[in-house]
C-alpha positions as CSV (number, residue, x, y, z in Angstrom):
1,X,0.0,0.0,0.0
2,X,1.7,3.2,-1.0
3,X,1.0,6.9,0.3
4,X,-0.5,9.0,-2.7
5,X,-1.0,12.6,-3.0
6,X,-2.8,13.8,-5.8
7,X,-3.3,17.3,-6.8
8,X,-5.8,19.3,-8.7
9,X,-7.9,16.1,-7.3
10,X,-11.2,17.4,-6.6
11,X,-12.6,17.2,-10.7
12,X,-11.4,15.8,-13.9
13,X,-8.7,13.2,-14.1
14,X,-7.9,14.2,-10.5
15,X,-10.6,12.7,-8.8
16,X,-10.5,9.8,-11.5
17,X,-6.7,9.2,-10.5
18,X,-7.5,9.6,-6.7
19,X,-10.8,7.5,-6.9
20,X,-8.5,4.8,-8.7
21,X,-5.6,4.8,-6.1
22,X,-7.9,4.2,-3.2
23,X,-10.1,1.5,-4.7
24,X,-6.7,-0.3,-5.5
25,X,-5.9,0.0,-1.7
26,X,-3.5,2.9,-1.6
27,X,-4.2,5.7,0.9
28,X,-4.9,9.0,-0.9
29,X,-4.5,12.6,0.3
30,X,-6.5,15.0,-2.3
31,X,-5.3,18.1,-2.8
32,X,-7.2,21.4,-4.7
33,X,-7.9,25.1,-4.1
34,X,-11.2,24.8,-3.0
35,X,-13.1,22.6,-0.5
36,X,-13.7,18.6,-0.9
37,X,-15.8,16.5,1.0
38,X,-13.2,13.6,0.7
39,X,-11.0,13.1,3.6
40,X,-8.3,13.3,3.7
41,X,-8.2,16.6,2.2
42,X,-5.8,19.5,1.9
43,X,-5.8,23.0,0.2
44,X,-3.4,23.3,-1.9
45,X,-2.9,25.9,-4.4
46,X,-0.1,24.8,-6.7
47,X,1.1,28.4,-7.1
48,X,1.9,28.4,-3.1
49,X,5.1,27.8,-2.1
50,X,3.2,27.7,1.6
51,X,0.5,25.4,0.7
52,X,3.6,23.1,-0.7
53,X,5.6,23.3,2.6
54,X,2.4,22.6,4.4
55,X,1.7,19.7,2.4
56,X,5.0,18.2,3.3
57,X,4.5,18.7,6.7
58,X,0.6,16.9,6.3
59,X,2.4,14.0,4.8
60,X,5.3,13.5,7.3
61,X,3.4,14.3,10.5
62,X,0.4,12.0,9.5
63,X,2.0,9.1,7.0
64,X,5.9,9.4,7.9
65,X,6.2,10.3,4.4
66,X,4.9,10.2,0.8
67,X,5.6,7.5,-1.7
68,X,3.9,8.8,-4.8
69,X,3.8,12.5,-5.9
70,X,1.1,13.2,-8.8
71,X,1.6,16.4,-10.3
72,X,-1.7,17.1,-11.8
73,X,-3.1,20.5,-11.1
74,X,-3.8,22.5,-14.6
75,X,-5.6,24.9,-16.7
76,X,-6.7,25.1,-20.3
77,X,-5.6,27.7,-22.2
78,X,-4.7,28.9,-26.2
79,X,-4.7,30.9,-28.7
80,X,-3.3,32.2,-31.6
81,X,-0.1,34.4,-30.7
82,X,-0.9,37.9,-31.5
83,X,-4.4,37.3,-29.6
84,X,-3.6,35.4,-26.4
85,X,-2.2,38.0,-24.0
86,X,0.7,37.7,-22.0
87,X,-1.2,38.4,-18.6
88,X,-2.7,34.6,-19.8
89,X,0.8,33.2,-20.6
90,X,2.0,34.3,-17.2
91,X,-1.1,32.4,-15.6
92,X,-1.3,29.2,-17.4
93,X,3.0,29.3,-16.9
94,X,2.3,29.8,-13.1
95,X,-0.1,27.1,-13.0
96,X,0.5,24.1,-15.4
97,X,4.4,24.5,-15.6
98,X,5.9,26.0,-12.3
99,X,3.3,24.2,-10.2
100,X,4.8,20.8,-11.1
101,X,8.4,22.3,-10.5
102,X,7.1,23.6,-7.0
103,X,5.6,20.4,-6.3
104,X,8.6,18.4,-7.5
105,X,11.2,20.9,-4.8
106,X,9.0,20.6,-2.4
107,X,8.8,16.9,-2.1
108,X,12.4,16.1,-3.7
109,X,14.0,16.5,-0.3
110,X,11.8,14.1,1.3
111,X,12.5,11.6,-1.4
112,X,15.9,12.3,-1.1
113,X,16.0,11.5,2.5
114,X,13.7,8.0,2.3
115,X,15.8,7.2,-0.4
116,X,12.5,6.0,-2.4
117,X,9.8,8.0,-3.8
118,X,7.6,8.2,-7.2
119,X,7.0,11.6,-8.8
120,X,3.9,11.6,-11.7
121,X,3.9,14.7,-13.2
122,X,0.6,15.3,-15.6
123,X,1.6,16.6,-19.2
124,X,-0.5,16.3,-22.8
125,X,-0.3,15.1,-26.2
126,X,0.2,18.7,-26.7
127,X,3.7,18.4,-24.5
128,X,4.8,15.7,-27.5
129,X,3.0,17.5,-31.0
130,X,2.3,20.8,-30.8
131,X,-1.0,21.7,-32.7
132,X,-1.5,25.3,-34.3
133,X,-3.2,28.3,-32.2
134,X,-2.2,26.4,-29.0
135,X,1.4,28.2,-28.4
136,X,1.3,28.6,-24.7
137,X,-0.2,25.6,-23.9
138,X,2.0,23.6,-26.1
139,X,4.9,25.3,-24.4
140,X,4.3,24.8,-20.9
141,X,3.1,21.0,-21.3
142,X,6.2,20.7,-23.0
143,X,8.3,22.0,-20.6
144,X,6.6,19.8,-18.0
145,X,7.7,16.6,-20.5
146,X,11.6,18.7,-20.0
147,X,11.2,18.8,-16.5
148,X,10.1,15.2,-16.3
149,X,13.0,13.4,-18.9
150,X,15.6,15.7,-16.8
151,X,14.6,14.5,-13.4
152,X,14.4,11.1,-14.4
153,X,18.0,10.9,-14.9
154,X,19.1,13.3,-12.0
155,X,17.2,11.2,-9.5
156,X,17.6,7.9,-10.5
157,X,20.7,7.5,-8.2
158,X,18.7,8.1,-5.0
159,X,15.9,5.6,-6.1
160,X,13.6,7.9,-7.1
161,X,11.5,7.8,-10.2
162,X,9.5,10.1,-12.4
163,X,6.7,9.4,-14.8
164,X,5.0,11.7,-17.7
165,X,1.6,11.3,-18.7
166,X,0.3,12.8,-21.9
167,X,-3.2,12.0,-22.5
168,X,-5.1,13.8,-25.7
169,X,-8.8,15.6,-25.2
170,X,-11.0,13.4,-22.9
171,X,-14.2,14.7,-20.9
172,X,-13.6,16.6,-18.0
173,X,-14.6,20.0,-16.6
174,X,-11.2,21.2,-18.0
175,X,-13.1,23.0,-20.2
176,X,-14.7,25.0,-17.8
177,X,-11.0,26.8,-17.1
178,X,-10.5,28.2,-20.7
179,X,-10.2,31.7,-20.3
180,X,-8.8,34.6,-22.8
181,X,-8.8,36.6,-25.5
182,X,-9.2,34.3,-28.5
183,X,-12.7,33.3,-27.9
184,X,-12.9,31.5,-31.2
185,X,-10.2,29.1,-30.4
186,X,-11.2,28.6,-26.6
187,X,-14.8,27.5,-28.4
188,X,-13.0,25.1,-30.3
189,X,-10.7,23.8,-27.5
190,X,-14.3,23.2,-25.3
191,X,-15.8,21.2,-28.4
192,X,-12.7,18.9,-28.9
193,X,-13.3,18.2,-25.2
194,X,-16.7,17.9,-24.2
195,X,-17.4,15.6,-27.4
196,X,-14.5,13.6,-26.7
197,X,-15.3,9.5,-26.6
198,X,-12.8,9.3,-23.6
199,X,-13.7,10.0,-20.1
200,X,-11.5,10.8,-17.2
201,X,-11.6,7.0,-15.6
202,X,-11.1,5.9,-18.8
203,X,-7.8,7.9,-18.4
204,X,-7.2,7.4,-14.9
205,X,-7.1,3.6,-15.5
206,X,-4.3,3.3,-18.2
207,X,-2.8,5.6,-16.0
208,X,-2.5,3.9,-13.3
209,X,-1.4,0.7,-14.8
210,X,1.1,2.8,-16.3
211,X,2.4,3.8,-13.1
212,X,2.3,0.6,-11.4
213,X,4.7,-0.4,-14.4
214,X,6.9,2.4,-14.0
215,X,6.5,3.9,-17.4
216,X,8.5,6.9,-18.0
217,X,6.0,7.9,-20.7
218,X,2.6,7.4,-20.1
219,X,0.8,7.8,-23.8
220,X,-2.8,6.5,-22.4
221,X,-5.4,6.6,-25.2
222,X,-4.9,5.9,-29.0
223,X,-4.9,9.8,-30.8
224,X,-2.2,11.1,-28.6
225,X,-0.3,7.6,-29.3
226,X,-1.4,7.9,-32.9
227,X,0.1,11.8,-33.1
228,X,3.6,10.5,-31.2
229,X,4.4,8.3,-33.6
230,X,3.4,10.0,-37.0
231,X,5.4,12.8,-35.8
232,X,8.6,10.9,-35.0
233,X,8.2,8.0,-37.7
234,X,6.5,10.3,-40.1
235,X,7.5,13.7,-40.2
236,X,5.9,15.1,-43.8
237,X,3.2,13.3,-42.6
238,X,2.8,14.7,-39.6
239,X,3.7,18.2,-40.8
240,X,0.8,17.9,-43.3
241,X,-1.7,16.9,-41.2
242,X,-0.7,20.1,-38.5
243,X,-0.6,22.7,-41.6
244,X,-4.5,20.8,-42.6
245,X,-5.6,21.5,-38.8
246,X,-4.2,25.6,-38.8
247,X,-5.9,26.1,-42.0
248,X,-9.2,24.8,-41.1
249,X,-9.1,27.2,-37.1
250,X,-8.0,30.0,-39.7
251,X,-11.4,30.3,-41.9
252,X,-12.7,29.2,-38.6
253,X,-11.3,32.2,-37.0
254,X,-11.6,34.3,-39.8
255,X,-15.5,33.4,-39.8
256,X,-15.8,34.6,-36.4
257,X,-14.1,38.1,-36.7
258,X,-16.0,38.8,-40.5
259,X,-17.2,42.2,-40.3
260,X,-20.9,42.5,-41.3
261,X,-21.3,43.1,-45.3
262,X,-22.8,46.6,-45.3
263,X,-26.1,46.7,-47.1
264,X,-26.9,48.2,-49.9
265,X,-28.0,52.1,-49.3
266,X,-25.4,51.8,-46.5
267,X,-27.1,50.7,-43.3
C-alpha cells in the first residue's frame, strides 16, 4: 500500500486518478484550491510555495512520508499568438508548468532523505506534437515533458522515479477553465473536449497501470499515441496533417471576426 498525494484532485482526471488509487488499496491525500468533502483533504494551491511546505508537513506528520507525488493541477488555455495576452501566458505558466516544478522541490528533499519516492507529473499530447493556435499551452506542457525526462535521470541515483503522462482531449470540466482573449479558439478547444469519446476514468485507469509499471512515458489513449508516432516516424506526414488542422481554425477564426457586409443604401 503506498502513500498517494494527488493534486488538482477534486474534478477531472484528478478525482478519476484519486478514486482509482484508493479502490486499488493505496491511501490517498487530495489536494485542490477549494473545499472537498473527501477526507483526507488538503488545500493546496499549486502556485503556493506555503501550501507546498504545508503539504509536506501533512504528509510527514500524518503518513511518515509520501511514496507517490502526482503532479496534476492544470488549466486550459490557447490561442493564436498575437491574440492570447501575456497576462494569460504568465497564468497558465504559473499554474501548469511552475506548479509541477514547485511540487517536485517541495517533495524532492523528502525523497531524497527515504531514499525511495515516485514523482507523476501530468503533461499532454500537446507536450509531445504541438498543434497550431495552441502556443502557450504547447509550451508549458512541454516544458513539463523537459522537466520530467531531466529528473528522471538526476534522480535515479537516489531511487527515485518520475513518470509523464500525456493524455489527448478526454471529458472533464477542463473545459470549464478556458479563459482569454481568442474566444474562437477557446470554443474550439471546449468542443474537442466535451465531445471527446474518452472520459477521465477511462484515463485514470491506463494511467495507473502505467504507473504501477513504471513507465516513464505514459501515452494512455490511441490519438495522442497515434500523433507520437506520425510525428517521430513520419515527419511530412505529420507536418501535413498540423498545416491541414491551422488552415481549417483559420477560416474558422476568420468566420468569427467577418465584419458585417454593409447593405446596400449603406445601413
Amino acid at each position: 500500500m503506498s502513500r498517494v498525494l494527488v493534486t488538482g484532485a477534486a474534478s477531472g482526471l484528478g478525482a478519476a486518478l484519486a478514486a482509482r488509487f484508493v479502490a486499488d488499496g493505496h491511501q490517498v491525500l487530495r489536494t485542490d484550491v477549494g473545499a472537498d468533502g473527501s477526507a483526507p483533504y488538503l488545500k493546496l494551491d499549486v502556485r503556493s510555495p506555503a501550501d507546498w511546505d504545508a503539504a509536506v508537513a501533512w504528509c510527514q506528520d500524518n503518513w511518515g512520508g509520501l511514496d507517490i507525488l502526482v503532479n496534476n493541477a492544470g488549466i486550459a488555455t490557447g490561442g493564436r499568438i498575437d491574440v492570447e495576452t501575456l497576462d494569460e501566458w504568465d497564468r497558465v505558466v504559473d499554474i501548469n508548468l511552475m506548479g509541477v516544478v514547485r511540487g517536485c522541490r517541495a517533495f524532492v528533499p523528502l525523497f531524497k532523505r527515504q531514499r525511495s519516492g515516485y514523482i507523476v507529473n501530468t503533461a499532454s499530447a500537446a507536450g509531445l506534437v504541438h498543434p497550431p493556435m495552441m502556443s502557450s499551452y504547447n509550451t508549458v506542457k512541454a516544458g513539463v515533458v523537459a522537466l520530467s525526462e531531466t529528473l528522471s535521470h538526476e534522480l535515479g541515483p537516489y531511487g527515485i522515479s518520475v513518470s509523464v503522462v500525456c493524455p489527448s482531449f478526454f471529458r472533464t470540466n477542463l473545459a470549464d477553465s478556458i479563459r482569454g482573449a481568442d474566444s474562437a479558439m477557446a470554443a474550439t478547444a471546449r468542443q474537442l473536449i466535451e465531445k471527446s469519446p474518452r472520459s477521465a476514468d477511462d484515463i485514470a485507469a491506463v494511467v495507473v497501470a502505467g504507473i504501477n509499471k513504471k513507465r516513464h512515458l505514459i501515452i494512455p489513449d490511441r490519438p495522442a499515441r497515434l500523433a507520437y508516432w506520425t510525428k517521430r516516424l513520419a515527419r511530412p506526414l505529420y507536418d501535413r496533417q498540423m498545416r491541414t488542422i491551422a488552415a481549417r481554425a483559420h477560416a474558422r477564426a476568420e468566420r468569427t471576426t467577418q465584419p458585417e457586409t454593409p447593405s446596400p443604401d449603406g445601413r
